[in-house]
C-alpha positions, 0 to 999 in steps of 0.5 A: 139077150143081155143088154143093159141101157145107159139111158132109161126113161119111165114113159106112159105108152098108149095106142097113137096110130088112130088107123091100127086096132087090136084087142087084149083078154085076161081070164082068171081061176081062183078059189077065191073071188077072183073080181078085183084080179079080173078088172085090174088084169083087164085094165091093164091091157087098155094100151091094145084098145081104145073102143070097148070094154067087157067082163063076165064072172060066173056068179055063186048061183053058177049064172054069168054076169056080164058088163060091157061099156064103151071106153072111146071118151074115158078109161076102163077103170072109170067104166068099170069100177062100179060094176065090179062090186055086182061082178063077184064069183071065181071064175072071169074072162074080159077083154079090151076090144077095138072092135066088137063088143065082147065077152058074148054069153051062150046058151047051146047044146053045148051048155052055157058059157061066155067067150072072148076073142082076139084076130081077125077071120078074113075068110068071114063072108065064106063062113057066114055063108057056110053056116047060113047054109047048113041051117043056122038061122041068122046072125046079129048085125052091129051098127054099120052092117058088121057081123060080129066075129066072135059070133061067127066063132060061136055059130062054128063051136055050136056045129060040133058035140063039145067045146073042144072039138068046136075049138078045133073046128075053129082052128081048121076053118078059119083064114086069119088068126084066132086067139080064145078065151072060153069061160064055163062054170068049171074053168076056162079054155085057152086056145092060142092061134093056129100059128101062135100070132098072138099070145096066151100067158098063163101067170099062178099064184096061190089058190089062182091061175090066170091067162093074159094077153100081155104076161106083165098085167098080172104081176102086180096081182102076185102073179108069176109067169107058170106057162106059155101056150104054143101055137094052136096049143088048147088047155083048160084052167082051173083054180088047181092048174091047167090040162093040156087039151091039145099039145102045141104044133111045131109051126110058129109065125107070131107077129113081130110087130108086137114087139115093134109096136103094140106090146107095152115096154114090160111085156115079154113074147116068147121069153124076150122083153119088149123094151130090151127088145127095142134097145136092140132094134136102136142098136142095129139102126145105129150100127148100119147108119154109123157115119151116114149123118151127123144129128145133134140128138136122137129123139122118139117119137112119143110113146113108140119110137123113144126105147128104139131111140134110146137104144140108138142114142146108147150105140152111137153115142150121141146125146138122146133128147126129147125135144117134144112131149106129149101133153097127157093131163087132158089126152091120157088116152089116144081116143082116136075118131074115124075121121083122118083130119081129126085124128092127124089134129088130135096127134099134133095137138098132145105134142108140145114143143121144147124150143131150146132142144130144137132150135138150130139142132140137127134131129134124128128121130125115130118112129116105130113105123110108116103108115099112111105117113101123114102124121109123121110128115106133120110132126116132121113140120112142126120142128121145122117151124119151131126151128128144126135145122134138119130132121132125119127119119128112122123108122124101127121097121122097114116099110110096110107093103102089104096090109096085114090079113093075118091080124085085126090090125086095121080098119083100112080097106085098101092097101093104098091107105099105105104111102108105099104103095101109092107111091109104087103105083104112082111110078108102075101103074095100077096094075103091079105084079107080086114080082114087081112088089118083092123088088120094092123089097129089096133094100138093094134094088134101084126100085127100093132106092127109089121108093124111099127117096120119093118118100122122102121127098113127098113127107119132107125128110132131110134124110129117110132110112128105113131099118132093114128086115134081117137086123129087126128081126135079129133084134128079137134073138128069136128064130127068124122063121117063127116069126111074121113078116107079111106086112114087110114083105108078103111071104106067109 
């Protein structure tokens, strides 16, 4: 994709969607100490998690260090940089967690190492069970009752004779995604999802090797981009390169929300930008959406929605303009507490308005997504009340029906957490049929029109028009049958 923006805007991005989790790894080999490339590479997934922090560095006794901190009230680096001077050797992994706490050390028959995940098990009750069964003693409760499933993936590695055929193993058994990370004292194994929905890049530069969650943490280390795993695909790094331990399947099905949502605007899947991939989404709206409204500005919301606007504002020509900003003095992160009320304030409370680019004027704005809707309905609100004659609503996606159990992407344990499908069963009973869900897909059924009408009215648009799946995913230039759409419209 060859698009060049006539508008651009240097923003910071952070997580803003309190209910939406993810997670984020960086791994390094060096023939030098590799401490300072692990920290700044680790830090620079902080955009995936708001919750924990980890890394672990195999020591010059061949012992590994690990330090893990709760990130929740002040940045990684904040936690971190003390440690770093203790964590010197070269070989390290961390991560960035919204979940657990990670990286985990092991001691086994299968030696000592430390591992660090991201994705979700949904089939972890049937596992535990199973391992519990064939004579595995016990596993480690976290607060709240969880039992930690990057434990669950070591208790599974631990039943066969190498890490490999663990990893395997793994990638068999489970139901979900798992993306890995495993550090020995002669490197690190990389092993991307079974069906690649998250990914590993792998970055180089003399004397290193790196993998990383996002390829653009590592290039203000030095780094170039060297390789990218494919789905399923296993390979073990060292200081000298990588060795492909298990070739790549042909089956892909990364998730599209990443470029969406999660992924930071210089971040790259798969060859395609995420931010060139956003300007893209904007256009397509503005293209099925030309001569529909006529907004004084095209706005984003901050930090998620503005490329996607900028690539709207640059089709359609009209004027793009940020008539709020977002406060990050004293909110530089999205800190975001379990409780919806405190979350809902904490989002309105970093937004300030500018009342001159408000007032009287027509807005389009554009969220990258509708979750619940609460937030999206208060920021609606708000420029009403400071003098808003019209807000309109895009979204960059089209509406979320089903809860992603592919992706550690939510703490939420009922799909009814989503406005969709309340509304669906507002108007069809508790009791839907998955026939009667995949009209409420169709941006051409009555049942569709209906939905997003009530929608509409229910969070207070003056006009709600979701992006269509085919023109998203177009958007990508990607193959649209390599890429996720459960959470859109439940096909796996």
């Amino acid at each position: 994709m060859n698009l060049t923006p006539k508008i651009t805007i240097m923003c910071p991005y952070f997580l803003e969607k309190g209910n939406l989790i993810m997670g984020g790894y960086f791994g390094v080999t060096s023939k030098s100490d590799c401490s300072l490339d692990l920290f700044f590479g680790v830090d620079y997934h902080s955009h995936l998690g708001t919750r924990r922090g980890g890394l672990a560095v195999v020591g010059s006794d061949g012992k590994i260090i690990r330090s893990i901190h709760n990130i929740q009230n002040s940045p990684f680096r904040t936690k971190f940089e003390k440690d770093i001077e203790e964590l010197r050797g070269n070989i390290g992994i961390g991560c960035i967690s919204d979940f657990e706490p990670q990286p985990l050390l092991v001691h086994s028959h299968l030696g000592n190492f430390a591992i660090t995940t991201v994705g979700i098990v949904s089939n972890k009750d049937e596992l535990i069970k199973e391992v519990l069964d064939s004579g595995y003693t016990h596993f480690l409760e976290m607060s709240g009752g969880e039992i930690n499933q990057t434990e669950l993936i070591i208790a599974l590695i631990n039943q066969k004779k190498t890490i490999l055929e663990g990893i395997k193993y793994v990638q068999e058994k489970i139901r979900g995604s798992m993306s890995l990370l495993i550090m020995t004292n002669d490197g690190i194994y990389c092993a991307r999802d079974k069906f690649g929905r998250t990914p590993i890049q792998i970055g180089h530069k003399e004397g290193a090797f790196c993998a990383s969650f996002e390829n653009f943490a590592y290039v203000n280390l030095g780094y170039k981009d060297y390789y990218e795993l494919g789905p399923a695909e296993i390979v073990f790094m060292t200081s000298d390169g990588i060795e492909t331990l298990q070739e790549r399947s042909k089956k892909m099905k990364i998730c599209t929300f990443l470029w969406i949502y999660y992924g930071y605007p210089t971040a790259s899947y798969e060859g395609v930008n995420v931010e060139t991939m956003r300007y893209n989404c904007g256009k397509y709206l503005a293209q099925r959406d030309k001569g529909y409204v006529k907004p004084d500005s095209v706005a984003g919301v901050p930090d998620s929605g503005i490329a996607h606007a900028i690539g709207y504002a640059n089709e359609s020509e009209i004027p793009f303009s940020r008539p709020f900003i977002k406060y990050t003095p004293t909110w530089p992160r999205s800190f975001m507490p379990t409780n919806q009320e405190q979350r809902n304030l904490i989002a309105h409370m970093k937004l300030i308005p500018v009342p001159p680019l408000i007032k009287g004027k027509k807005i389009l704005l554009i969220d990258d997504s509708i979750v619940r809707g609460t937030q999206l309905r208060e920021t609606t609100e708000f420029l009403y009340a400071s003098g808003a004659k019209e807000v309109h609503i895009r979204p960059a996606c089209p509406p979320l029906l089903y809860g992603c159990k592919y992706l550690n992407f939510s703490r939420s344990k009922s799909e009814m957490d989503l406005i969709t499908r309340r509304i669906i069963n507002k108007f069809e009973g508790e009791d839907v049929s998955p026939e009667t869900l995949q009209k409420y897909c169709d941006p051409d059924s009555p049942e569709y029109a209906k939905m997003i009408e009530e929608i509409r009215k229910e969070l207070h648009f003056t006009s709600l028009r979701f992006h269509r799946l085919d023109d998203m995913l177009d958007s990508t230039g990607i193959d649209h049958c390599n890429l996720c759409t459960y959470c859109w419209n439940g096909r796996e």
